[in-house]
Every structure is written in C-alpha cells, then in structure tokens.
N, C-alpha and C positions, 0 to 999 in steps of 0.2 A: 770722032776723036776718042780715044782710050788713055783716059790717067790711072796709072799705078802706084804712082809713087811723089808724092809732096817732098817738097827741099822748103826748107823753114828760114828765114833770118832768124836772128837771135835778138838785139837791142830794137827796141821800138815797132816789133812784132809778137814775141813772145813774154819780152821783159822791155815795162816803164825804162824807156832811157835817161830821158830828165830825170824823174825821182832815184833813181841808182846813182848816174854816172855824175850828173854835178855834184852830191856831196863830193864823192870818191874821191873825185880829181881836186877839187878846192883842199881838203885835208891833207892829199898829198902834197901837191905843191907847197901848202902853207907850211908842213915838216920837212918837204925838201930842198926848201930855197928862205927856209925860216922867215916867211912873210907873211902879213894879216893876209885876212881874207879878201878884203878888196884890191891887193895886189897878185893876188891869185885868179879873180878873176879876169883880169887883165891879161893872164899870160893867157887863161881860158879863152877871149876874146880872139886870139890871135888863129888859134884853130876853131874859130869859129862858134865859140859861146856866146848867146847873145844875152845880154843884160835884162836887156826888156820885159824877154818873157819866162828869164832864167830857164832857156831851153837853147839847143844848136839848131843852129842854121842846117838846111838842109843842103845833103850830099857836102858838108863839109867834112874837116878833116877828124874833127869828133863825133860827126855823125855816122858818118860812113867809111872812116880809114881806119888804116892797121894800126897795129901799136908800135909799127916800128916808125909809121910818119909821124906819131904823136910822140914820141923820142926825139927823130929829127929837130920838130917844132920845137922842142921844150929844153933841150940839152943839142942844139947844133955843133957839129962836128966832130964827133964821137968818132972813133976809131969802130971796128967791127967789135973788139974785144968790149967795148964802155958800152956799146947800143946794148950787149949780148945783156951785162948787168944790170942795165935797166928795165930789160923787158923782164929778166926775173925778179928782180923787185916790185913790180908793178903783177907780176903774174902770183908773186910765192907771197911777196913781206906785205901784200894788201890784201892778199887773200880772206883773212879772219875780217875785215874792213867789208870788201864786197861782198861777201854772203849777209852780213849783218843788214844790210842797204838794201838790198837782191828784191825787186818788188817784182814779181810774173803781172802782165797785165789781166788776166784773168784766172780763174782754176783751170792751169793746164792739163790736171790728167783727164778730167772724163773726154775733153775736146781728144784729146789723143786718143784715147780707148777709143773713139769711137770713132777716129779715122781709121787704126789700127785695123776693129770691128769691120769696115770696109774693107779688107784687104787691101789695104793702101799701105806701099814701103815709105816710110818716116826718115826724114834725114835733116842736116841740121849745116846751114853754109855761111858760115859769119867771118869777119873781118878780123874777128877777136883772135887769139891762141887760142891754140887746140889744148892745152892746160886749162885755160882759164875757163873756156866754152865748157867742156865736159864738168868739169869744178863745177860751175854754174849751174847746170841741169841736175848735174849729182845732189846739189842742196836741196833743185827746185823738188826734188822725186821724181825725175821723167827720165835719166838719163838710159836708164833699162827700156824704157819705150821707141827709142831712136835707133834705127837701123845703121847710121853713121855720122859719125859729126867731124865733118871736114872745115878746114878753118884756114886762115894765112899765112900760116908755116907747112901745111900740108899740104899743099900744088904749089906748079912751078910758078902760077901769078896768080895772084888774088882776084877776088871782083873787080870788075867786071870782066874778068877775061873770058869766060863761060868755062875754066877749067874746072869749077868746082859741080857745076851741071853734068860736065861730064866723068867725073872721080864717083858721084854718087852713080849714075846711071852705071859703070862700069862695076862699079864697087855689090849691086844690090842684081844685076842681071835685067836691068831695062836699057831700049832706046830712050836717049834725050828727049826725042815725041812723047813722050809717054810719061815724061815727068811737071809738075805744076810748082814754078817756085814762088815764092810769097815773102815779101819783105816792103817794106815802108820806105825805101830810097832808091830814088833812082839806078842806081849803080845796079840795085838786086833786079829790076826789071832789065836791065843793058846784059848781066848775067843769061839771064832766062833767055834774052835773041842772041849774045855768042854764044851761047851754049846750044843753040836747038832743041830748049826745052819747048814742050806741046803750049805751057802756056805758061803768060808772065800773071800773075794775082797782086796787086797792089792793096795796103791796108794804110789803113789812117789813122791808126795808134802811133806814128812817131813822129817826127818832125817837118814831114812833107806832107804841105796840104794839097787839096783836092788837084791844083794847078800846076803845080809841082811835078805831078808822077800820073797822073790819070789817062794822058796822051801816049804813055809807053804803056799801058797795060791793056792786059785783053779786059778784064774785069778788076773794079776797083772796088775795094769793101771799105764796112766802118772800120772791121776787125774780124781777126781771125775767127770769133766764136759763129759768123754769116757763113766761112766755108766749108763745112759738112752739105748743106745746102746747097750750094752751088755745085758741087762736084757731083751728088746726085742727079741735079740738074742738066748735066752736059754729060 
C-alpha cells in the first residue's frame, strides 16, 4: 500500500474541541438567547453537551455535525434566508471570539513540515465552513501548509458521505487508495470506507474513546504527533 496524501479532521484532531468550542458556544447562546450560563448549557445538552465531563458526547451533533444542524437544533424552523444569517453570525460576528479560544492540540507546524518533508499531500475535511475552517488554520500559521481544505459547504454531502475523500483525491491528483484520513469520530472513519481512502487512522485527542472508533479503524493512535511513524511504517 502507497500513501500520498493525509486528509486531517480539524476539531478534536488538530484542535482541543472541549477547550475551544464549549466556551464559544456557551457565550453565544448566553448573548443570543440572553440566558445564564447554566441555561445555555442546557440548550448545549440537547446537541449533545455533556455536563459531566464538560465535553460532547461522541459523534453527536456538536461533535461531529455541520453548522447548519447546529442551527436547526438551536433556532428550529428557520426559513433558508434565517439559517443563511446564522451561519454567518456564527462564522463572521464570533470570529474575533474563536481565534481568541483557538487551542491546536499540539505544535502544528513542525508535525506538518515534516509530513509535508515526506512528500505527503496535506489536506484538511471538516464538518465546520470552509470560512471558519481556513480562518482557523490562518490563526493557527498552517493554513499555507495545506494543499486543500474542503469543508460542509463545499461537497454535495458532508461526512460521512466519502465525498470529501474524494474532492481531495481529485482536487491534489491521487486515487482515494492512496489517501490516509485521520480524525477522532466515527463519521471521519465511515468517510475514509465511502470514500475508498487506502486507510481510515483513528486518534484519541477528542471525544471518542478507545471503544468508540477503534473497530472502524485500520490503526488507532493516542494522537496525531504517533503518525509520521506510522506512515513510515507501512
């Protein structure tokens, strides 16, 4: 087997999900719906926040979904015009808010230089907007390191549909074989088998533990900073 080219999740592979996106979302709702904090996290609960460990439930719908389900959830029954408003609220007027939060779970760039160093195409498949996604990376300094960053608004269906396996593979001049995706939920391993990437890479930087996600993947890490190793490896 021949990998070329790594596809990245983005929350709770690249970047602390808990430590980002609970603030984020608790401050929003609490200015959006003018409610304490303990009634925010209640609305949090409903997509799947859990209290306990002040972290999501895995492959729920704040772990693992778009922003337009977490719209749905939070403001039901929005016309197309009201959803459109909130995702740019949520993408433009929290923007200064999310970079401020922005935790990478480790030093991104030299792990990148040095997959990069391997002639490995770099690309990036998140649930998030392809505004927010890129913004993100742009903070983190890596976003020049990434050969594409495909996201929920650019394919015709999100994860897991494996369409974003295949936009990068098309997008960078590889087969799907030949690509390694890597992300911390389920969905991103179900990505990796509809898409016919070469191989699914599971990490345990987010909210899915070992039990969770280890049975859909080829190989299951602590974290991303294990797969330079591994890919030499195989």
């Amino acid at each position: 087997m021949t990998i070329r080219g790594v596809l990245f999740d983005k929350d709770g592979t690249l970047i602390d999900v808990n430590g980002t996106w609970v603030p984020i979302y608790r401050q929003m709702l609490c200015e959006q719906f003018s409610i304490k904090p303990a009634d925010a996290d209640v609305m949090m609960a409903k997509a799947g926040y859990d209290p306990d460990t002040d972290g999501f439930h895995a492959n729920s719908v704040l772990a693992a979904g778009t922003t337009r389900q977490l719209i749905d959830c939070w403001w039901p029954g929005l016309d197309e015009a009201g959803a459109l408003e909130k995702a740019r609220m949520i993408d433009i007027d929290y923007a200064p808010l999310s970079k401020s939060l922005l935790k990478p779970l480790m030093p991104l760039v030299p792990l990148l230089q040095e997959l990069k160093g391997m002639a490995l195409y770099v690309g990036l498949a998140t649930n998030d907007s392809h505004y927010s996604a890129r913004n993100h990376l742009n903070h983190l300094g890596v976003l020049d390191l990434f050969d594409e960053v495909i996201a929920a608004d650019t394919v015709a269906t999100p994860k897991p549909s494996g369409d974003m396996i295949r936009k990068f593979a098309a997008t960078v001049g590889l087969k799907p074989s030949e690509i390694a995706m890597v992300g911390d939920n389920a969905h991103d391993m179900e990505e990796a088998h509809h898409g016919g990437a070469g191989l699914a890479i599971a990490v345990l930087t987010g909210n899915a533990a070992h039990n969770d996600i280890a049975h859909l993947a080829d190989h299951t890490l602590r974290s991303i900073a294990e797969l330079p190793a591994l890919l030499r490896s195989i």
